[in-house]
C-alpha positions, 0 to 999 in steps of 0.5 A: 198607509198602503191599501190592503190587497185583497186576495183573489177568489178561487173560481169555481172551478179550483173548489170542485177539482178533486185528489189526484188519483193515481191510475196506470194506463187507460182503458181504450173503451173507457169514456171517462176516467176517475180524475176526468170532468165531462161536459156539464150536461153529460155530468148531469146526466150520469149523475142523475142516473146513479141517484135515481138507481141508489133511490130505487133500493130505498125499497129496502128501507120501507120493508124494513119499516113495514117489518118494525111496523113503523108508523107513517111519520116513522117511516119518513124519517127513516127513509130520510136519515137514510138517504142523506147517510148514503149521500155523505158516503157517497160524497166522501168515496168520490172525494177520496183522501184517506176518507174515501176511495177515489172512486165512483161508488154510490151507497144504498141501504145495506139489505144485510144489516136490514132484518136485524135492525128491523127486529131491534126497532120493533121492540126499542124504537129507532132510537136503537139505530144509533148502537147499530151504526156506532157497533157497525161503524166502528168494528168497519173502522177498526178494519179499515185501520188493519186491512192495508196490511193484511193484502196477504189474506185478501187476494184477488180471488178472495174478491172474485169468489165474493163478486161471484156470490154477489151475483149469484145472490141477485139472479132469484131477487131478479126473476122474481121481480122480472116474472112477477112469481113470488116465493109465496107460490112456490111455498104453498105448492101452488102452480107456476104463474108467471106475469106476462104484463111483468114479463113483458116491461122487464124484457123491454127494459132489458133490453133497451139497456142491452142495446144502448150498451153494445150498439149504442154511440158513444153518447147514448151508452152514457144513458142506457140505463136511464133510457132502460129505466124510462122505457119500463116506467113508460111501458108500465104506465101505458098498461096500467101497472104505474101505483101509489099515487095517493102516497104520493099526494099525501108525501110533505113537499119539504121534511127534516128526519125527526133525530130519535133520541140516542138509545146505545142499550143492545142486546150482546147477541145482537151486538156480536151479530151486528159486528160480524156483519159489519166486518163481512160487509167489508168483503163487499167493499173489497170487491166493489173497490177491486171491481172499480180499480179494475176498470178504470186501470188496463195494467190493473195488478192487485187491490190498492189496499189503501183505496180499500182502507179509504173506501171502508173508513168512508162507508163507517163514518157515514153509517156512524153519522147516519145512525145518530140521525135515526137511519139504517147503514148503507153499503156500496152498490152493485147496481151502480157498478153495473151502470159504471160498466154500461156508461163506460164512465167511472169518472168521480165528479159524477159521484160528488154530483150524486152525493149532492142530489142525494143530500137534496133529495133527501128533504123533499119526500116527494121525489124519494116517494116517487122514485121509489115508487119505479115499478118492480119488473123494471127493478128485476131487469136492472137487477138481472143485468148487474148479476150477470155483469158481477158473475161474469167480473168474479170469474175474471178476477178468479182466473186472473191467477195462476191456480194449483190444488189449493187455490181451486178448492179455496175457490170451489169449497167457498163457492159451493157453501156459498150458493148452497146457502142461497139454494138452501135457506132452510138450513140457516135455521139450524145456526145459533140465534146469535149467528143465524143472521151470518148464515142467512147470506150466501155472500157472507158465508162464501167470504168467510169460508174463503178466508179461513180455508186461504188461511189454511192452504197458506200453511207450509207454503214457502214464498222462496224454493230452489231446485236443482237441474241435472243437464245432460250432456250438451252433446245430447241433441235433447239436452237444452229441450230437456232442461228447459222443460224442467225450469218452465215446469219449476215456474209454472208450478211455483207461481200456481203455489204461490197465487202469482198472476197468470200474465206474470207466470206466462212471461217469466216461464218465457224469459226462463226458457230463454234465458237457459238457451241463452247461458247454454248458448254463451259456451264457456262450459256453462251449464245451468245446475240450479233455479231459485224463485221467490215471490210476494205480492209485489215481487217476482224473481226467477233465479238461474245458477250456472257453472262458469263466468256470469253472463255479458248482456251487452248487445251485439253490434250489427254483423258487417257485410263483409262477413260473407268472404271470411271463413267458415269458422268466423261466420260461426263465432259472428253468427253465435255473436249475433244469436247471443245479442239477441237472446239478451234482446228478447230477455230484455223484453221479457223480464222488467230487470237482468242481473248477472253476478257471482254469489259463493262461488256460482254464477247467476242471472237473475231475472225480475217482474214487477207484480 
């Protein structure tokens, strides 16, 4: 009888080797990328500083606590259940597959969803917090499902508009947080005191964070922001601005969430206020996706919907999950896309890792007391830093395409209801209870008029046009300046209608111009006497219609040197040879595909970009 052979065991190594994620060219700055493993110590390192800035908004789960008036022991479970939802999430987004992103997105409790659910567990008790998460989880579900085909209504600068928002949202947050002025003063008419004591270890953090990042090495911009953090609490402990130690002492070394029992009985207004905010909090992961697509690819084009559709089924099941072990839903992070950018790392292991330390942390109260317990000037620099990284990142993908009348006031009319929401909080008063919470959030109130007025301008908007060119005479010495003024001018204005990108309307505007010298250039009677373009989101296609024989783009062989002793009228064909060869050359660079035919008669060159 044969002995059994016993199989190997898979190293360690084989366990934690994650999804291939597809990406184009690398970012020369980028450190580590998506699908790169760096050292263990430095792995470690970027790990524990996305946990500990994840924590640091478990500050959201504690005023909701204090608003639902939750006891001690409430409170803990609570911030329990919470964080160990963030960790599945954030677990699930580096893995990727079609349950994550493939990305290096931390979660941490969703402040939009907060004033909500803390006025639900008021009066039914956390048990209530599992009709949220399912109502939340399944409506981002549902959308998660559809959004890979819906890449029409949500382009770039949809996203941009959002990120923008975003961090137009953070800048009064992170004054307030920074200067120690609390709106309370401002309320009661009172003079403007600002805290020089906060002041001071905001702009210290500050910074050190900016330092790190734009002087520091290769090595210590991994850790600006760790470095930022422990600069601040150092500062704050040595003036005397370090509380809460005897919450602290009295925090349980080890603790389990206390599971409520499932209570799925809502109020329908409420229920409908859930959903909304679940499918507008998906505009977030939208940009967070786009956001981190964005710096991990140099020839990033678009969105990947489907990274997008895996990122929002993440997010969902992790807050259905949470929400039946009595926590509050998370959403992804701008602060840790902010420490993405400071580190120039977005490698996903380093998000595995923090979904584990946050998974662990999650039983020891007294390391979620203590990070949470980071002095609030230090949260305000963070805070001031992620929005001026989201504002300035928003505007970019904004003008990444080409923009006509319709885009700019798509982008202008959302942006101003959205700041003008932030500006004006009084006027969300006016909205029915039902929707009032949706009007509280410039964010939200910025996406969905984004989307609705995109859906608007899209109206009688052809994704294929044709106009035709009158030439004038080619004796005329204007004639081709003439006529490649007008097919530059056809481009420019079509791929501006059509939200094509700005690199992509710049080159094909280049190789259309080229391309009509060149067919003028070819003789034969040719004359180009119509253009054609279409357009979706992968495609663009600029279409030239000329009289005579279609083109030869073959390449011109090298003029021999015995050319200078043959006549005149041979050195001008070889010249006219060589110039064509040429053009063909310069075509060849600047379109991805040449075609030449003849179609009803016409003769065409078709030149094509991938979009």
């Amino acid at each position: 009888m044969r002995p059994k052979v016993r199989a190997p065991a898979m190293p360690l190594r084989s366990l934690l080797r994650l999804p291939h994620v597809h990406a184009n060219r690398r970012p020369a700055d980028l450190m580590y990328a998506a699908n790169e493993r760096p050292p263990l110590g430095t792995l470690l390192g970027l790990a524990a500083q996305h946990t500990a800035t994840a924590l640091a908004f478990v500050a959201y789960v504690l005023a909701t606590a204090r608003i639902a008036n939750l006891p001690q022991d409430a409170t803990q479970s609570l911030v329990t259940a919470t964080v160990l939802g963030m960790a599945i999430a954030t677990i699930l987004q580096a893995y990727g597959g079609r349950l994550g992103a493939g990305a290096l997105i931390v979660h941490l409790p969703d402040p939009i969803v907060m004033i909500a659910a803390a006025s639900v567990i008021a009066v039914q008790g956390g048990g209530v917090l599992a009709a949220i998460g399912l109502a939340n989880g399944v409506a981002g579900l549902l959308i998660g499902q559809a959004i890979p085909r819906l890449r029409a209504f949500f382009p770039p600068t949809i996203a941009g508009v959002v990120v923008c928002v975003t961090g137009i949202s953070l800048i009064e947050p992170a004054f307030h947080h920074a200067t120690g002025f609390t709106p309370a003063q401002a309320a009661a008419g009172t003079r403007l005191r600002f805290d020089g004591v906060d002041i001071l270890i905001s702009g210290v953090t500050l910074a050190v964070i900016v330092a790190l990042s734009v002087w520091g090495t290769r090595r210590t911009k991994l850790f600006a922001l760790l470095a930022g953090l422990a600069a601040g609490v150092v500062l704050a402990g040595l003036l005397g601005r370090l509380t809460g130690g005897e919450l602290l002492a009295n925090a349980p070394v080890f603790g389990l969430p206390h599971v409520p029992t499932p209570d799925l009985h809502i109020e329908p207004a409420i229920l409908v206020a859930i959903v909304l905010l679940a499918v507008m909090v998906q505009l977030d992961t939208l940009g967070t996706v786009v956001l981190m697509s964005k710096m991990e690819d140099a020839d990033w084009r678009r969105a990947d919907m489907r990274r997008v559709s895996g990122g929002i089924r993440a997010g969902s099941l992790s807050n259905i999950l949470a929400g039946f072990l009595g926590g509050l839903p998370s959403g992804t992070s701008s602060a840790n896309i902010a420490l993405c950018h400071i580190s120039r790392s977005t490698t996903r292991y380093a998000g595995l890792v923090a979904g584990i330390l946050l998974a662990l942390v999650a039983f020891l109260p007294k390391s979620t007391v203590a990070l949470t317990l980071i002095p609030t000037p230090v949260v305000g620099a963070v805070e001031t830093y992620a929005a001026a990284y989201l504002i300035v990142s928003g505007i970019e993908l904004i003008a990444s395409r080409a923009m006509d009348a319709r885009a700019t006031f798509m982008v202008g009319l959302s942006m101003v209801a959205g700041v003008g929401t932030i500006l004006l909080p009084d006027v969300a008063e006016q909205a029915p209870p039902s929707m009032r919470i949706l009007a509280e959030s410039g964010v939200v109130v910025a996406g969905v008029v984004a989307i609705l007025l995109n859906l608007l301008f899209r109206l009688g908007v052809s994704r294929r046009d044709e106009q035709p060119l009158v030439p004038l005479p080619r004796n005329q010495g204007g004639a081709a300046m003439d006529l490649g003024t007008a097919v530059v001018t056809f481009v420019e204005e079509s791929g501006a209608r059509w939200g094509a990108r700005r690199d992509a309307v710049q080159r094909a505007a280049e190789a259309a111009l080229e391309a009509t010298e060149a067919v003028l250039a070819a003789g034969g009677d040719r004359t180009v006497t119509a253009i054609r373009g279409s357009f979706d989101e992968f495609n663009l296609d600029i279409e030239l219609i000329h009289t005579g024989e279609p083109l030869h783009l073959g390449i011109a062989a090298p003029a021999s040197p015995s050319l200078l002793d043959t006549s005149d009228e041979e050195f001008q064909a070889e010249l006219d040879r060589a110039l064509r060869g040429v053009s063909t050359v310069l075509l060849r660079r600047l379109a991805d595909r040449l075609t030449t035919g003849k179609r009803d008669g016409r003769a065409f060159l078709r030149l094509h970009f991938d979009h």
